[in-house]
C-alpha positions as CSV (number, residue, x, y, z in Angstrom):
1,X,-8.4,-19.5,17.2
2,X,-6.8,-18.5,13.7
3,X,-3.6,-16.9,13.4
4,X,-3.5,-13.2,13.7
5,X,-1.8,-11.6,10.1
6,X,1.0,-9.9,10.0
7,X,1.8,-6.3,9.2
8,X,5.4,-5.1,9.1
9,X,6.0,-0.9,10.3
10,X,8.1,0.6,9.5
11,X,9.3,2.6,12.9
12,X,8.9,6.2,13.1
13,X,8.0,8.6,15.5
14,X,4.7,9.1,14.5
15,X,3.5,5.0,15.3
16,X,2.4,4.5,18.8
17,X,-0.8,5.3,17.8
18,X,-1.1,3.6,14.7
19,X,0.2,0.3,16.6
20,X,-2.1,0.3,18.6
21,X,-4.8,0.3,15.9
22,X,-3.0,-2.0,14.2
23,X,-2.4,-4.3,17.2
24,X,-6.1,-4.5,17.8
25,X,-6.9,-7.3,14.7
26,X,-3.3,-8.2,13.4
27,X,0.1,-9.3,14.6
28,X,2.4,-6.3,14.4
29,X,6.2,-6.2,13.7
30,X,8.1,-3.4,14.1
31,X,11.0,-3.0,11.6
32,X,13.9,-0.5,12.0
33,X,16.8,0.2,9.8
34,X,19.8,0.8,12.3
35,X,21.6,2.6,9.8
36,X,22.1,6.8,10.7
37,X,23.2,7.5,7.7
38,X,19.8,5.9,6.0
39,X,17.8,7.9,8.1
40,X,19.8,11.3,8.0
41,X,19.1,11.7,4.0
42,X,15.7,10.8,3.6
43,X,16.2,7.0,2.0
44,X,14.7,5.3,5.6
45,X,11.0,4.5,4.0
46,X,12.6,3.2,0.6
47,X,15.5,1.1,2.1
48,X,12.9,-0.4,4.8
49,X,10.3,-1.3,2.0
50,X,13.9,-2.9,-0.3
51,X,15.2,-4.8,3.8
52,X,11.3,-6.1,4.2
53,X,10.8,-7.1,1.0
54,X,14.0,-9.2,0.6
55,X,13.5,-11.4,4.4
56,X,9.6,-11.7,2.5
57,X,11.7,-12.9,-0.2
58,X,14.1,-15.3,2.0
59,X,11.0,-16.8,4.1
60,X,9.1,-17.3,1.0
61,X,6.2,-15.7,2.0
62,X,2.9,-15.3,-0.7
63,X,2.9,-12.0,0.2
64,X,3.9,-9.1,2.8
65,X,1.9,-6.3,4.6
66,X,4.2,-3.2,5.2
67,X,3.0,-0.1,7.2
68,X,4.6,3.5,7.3
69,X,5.0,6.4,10.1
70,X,2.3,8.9,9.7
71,X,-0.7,6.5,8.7
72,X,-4.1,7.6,8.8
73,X,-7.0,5.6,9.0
74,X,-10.0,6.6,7.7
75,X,-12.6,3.8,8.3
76,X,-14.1,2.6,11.4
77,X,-14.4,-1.4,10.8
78,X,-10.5,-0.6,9.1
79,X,-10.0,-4.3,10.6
80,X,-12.3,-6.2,9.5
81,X,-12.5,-4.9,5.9
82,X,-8.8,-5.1,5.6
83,X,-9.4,-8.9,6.7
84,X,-11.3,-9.5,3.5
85,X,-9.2,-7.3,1.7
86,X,-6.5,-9.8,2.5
87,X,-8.7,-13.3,2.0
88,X,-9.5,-11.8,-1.5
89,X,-6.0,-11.5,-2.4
90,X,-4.7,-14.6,-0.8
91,X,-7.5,-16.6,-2.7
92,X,-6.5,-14.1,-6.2
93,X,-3.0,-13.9,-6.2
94,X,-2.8,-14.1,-9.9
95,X,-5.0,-10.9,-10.0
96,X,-3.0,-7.9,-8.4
97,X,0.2,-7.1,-7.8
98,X,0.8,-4.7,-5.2
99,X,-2.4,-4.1,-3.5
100,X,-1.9,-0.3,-2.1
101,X,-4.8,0.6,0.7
102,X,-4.9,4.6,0.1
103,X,-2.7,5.7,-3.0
104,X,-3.2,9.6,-3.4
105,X,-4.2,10.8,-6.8
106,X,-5.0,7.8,-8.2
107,X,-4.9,8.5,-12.6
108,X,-5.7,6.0,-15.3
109,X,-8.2,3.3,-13.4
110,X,-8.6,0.1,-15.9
111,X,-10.7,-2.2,-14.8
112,X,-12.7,-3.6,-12.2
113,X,-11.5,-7.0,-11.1
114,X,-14.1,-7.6,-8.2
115,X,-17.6,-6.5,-7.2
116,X,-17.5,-7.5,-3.5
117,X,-14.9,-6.6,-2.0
118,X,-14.8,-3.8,-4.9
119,X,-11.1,-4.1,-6.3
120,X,-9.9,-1.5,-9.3
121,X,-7.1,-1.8,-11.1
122,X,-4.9,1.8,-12.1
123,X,-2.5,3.0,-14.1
124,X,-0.5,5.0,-11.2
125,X,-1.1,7.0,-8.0
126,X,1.2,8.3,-5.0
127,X,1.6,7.5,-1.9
128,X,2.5,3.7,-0.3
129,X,1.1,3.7,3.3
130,X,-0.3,0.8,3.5
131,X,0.4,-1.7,0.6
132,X,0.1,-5.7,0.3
133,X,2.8,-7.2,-1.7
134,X,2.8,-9.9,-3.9
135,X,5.0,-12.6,-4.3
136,X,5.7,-12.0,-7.9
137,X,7.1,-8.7,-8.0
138,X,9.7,-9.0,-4.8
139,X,12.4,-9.3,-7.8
140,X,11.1,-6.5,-10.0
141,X,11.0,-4.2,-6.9
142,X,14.2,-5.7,-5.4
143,X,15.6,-4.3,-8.6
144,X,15.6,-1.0,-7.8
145,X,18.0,-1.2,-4.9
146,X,20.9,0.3,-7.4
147,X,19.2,3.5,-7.2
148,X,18.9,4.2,-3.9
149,X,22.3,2.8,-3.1
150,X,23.4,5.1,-5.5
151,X,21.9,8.1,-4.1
152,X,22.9,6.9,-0.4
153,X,26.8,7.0,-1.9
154,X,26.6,10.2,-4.0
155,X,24.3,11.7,-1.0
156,X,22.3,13.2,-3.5
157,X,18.5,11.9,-3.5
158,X,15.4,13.9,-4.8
159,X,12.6,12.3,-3.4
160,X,10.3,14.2,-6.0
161,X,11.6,12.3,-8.7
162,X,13.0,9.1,-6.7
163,X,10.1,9.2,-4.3
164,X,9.6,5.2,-3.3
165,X,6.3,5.5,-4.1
166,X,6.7,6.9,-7.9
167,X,8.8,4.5,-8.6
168,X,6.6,1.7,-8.1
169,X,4.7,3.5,-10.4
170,X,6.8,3.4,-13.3
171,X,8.0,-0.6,-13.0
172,X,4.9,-1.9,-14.9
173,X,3.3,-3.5,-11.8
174,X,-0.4,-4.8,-11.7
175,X,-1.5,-2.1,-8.9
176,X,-4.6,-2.4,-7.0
177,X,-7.1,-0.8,-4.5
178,X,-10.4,-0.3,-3.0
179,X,-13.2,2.3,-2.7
180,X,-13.3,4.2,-0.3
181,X,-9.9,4.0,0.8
182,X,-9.0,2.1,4.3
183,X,-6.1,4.6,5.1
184,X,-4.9,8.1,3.2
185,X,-1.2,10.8,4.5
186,X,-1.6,11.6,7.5
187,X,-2.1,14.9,6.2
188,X,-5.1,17.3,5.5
189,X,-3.8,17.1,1.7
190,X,-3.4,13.7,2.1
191,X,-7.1,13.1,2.9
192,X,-8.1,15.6,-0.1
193,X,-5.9,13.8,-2.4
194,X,-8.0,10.4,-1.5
195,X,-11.4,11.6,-1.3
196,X,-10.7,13.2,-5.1
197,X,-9.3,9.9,-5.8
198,X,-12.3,7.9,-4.5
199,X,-14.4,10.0,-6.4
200,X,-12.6,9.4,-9.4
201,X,-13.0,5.5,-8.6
202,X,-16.8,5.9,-7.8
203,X,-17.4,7.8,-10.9
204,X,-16.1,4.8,-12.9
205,X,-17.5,1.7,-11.3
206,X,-20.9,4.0,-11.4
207,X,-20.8,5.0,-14.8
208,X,-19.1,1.6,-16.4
209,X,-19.4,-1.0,-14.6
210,X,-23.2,-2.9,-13.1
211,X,-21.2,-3.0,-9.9
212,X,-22.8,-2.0,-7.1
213,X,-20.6,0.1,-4.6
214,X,-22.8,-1.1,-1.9
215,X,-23.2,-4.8,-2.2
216,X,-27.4,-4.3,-0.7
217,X,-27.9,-1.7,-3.1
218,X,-29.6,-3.6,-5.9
219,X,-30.3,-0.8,-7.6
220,X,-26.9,0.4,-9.4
């Protein structure tokens, strides 16, 4: 029997039933900062990701799976397509970055770097949920550990501008996802935000690309 794989969450109140979801088709380890002060100013999901990535980092793992509180998922065989999701990228590894499962408005899609499972590269998009991490960009993201310590000592942090998520975005990162998404907010405008997004995906691969969204479909 192979090994399960391993997704880090991030604990929150809203994960017993994600876990058990999760539970279902990988190993799952549940990761808590025991700081008050981190989780009193809104710096928890950021300082988590930095903590995870850096024992990734230690253990010199290929790559990490890390899970947030308030996941969503939107698609019934969720485990087995995120089982190929993850065989694709440990058999790619020079092809992606940071593999992101359900980023929300989704802008500036590049290419297509795989037909079956369909992968897209983008410029940006919001939202980390659910995100595979690559070994090659622990130090780039690791880097960004000033900023947050700074806003943890000056208790000043505007999640707006210093959202975790948007500033992946800026650091110039090979981002990655699928179509449809596996998991969205687990928030009605959440789910908007991804179906407009997966539109936006399906519009190019349709109009651009001989790739078929549906690998029986001959047709497109």
């Amino acid at each position: 029997m192979s090994k399960k794989e391993e997704i880090f969450l991030i604990h929150g109140s809203a994960n017993n039933n994600i876990k058990q979801q999760l539970i279902r088709h990988f190993t799952v380890n549940e990761f808590t900062l025991h700081s008050e002060a981190q989780q009193a100013n809104g710096l928890t999901v950021p300082l988590t990701h930095l903590a995870i990535l850096k024992q990734a980092e230690r253990e010199q793992r290929p790559y990490i799976v890390i899970a947030e509180p308030g996941l969503q998922i939107l698609d019934d065989e969720f485990g087995p397509k995120m089982q190929k999701m993850l065989k694709w990228c440990r058999e790619n590894m020079g092809s992606w970055g940071v593999f992101n499962f359900g980023p929300n408005t989704v802008d500036g899609v590049s290419k297509v770097i795989s037909g079956d499972p369909l992968v897209v590269q983008y410029a940006k998009g919001h939202s980390t949920k659910l995100c595979v991490y690559n070994s090659s960009v622990y130090q780039k993201i690791l880097g960004t550990e000033k900023i947050y310590q700074n806003c943890q000592e000056s208790g000043n942090f505007n999640e707006q501008l210093l959202g975790y998520d948007k500033i992946i975005g800026q650091l110039g990162l090979k981002l990655v996802t699928t179509c449809p998404f596996l998991v969205c907010e687990g928030s009605p405008n959440g789910i908007m935000s991804s179906l407009q997004s997966i539109q936006k995906i399906v519009d190019f691969v349709r109009g651009t690309q001989p790739v078929p969204l549906n690998p029986l479909d001959k047709s497109s």
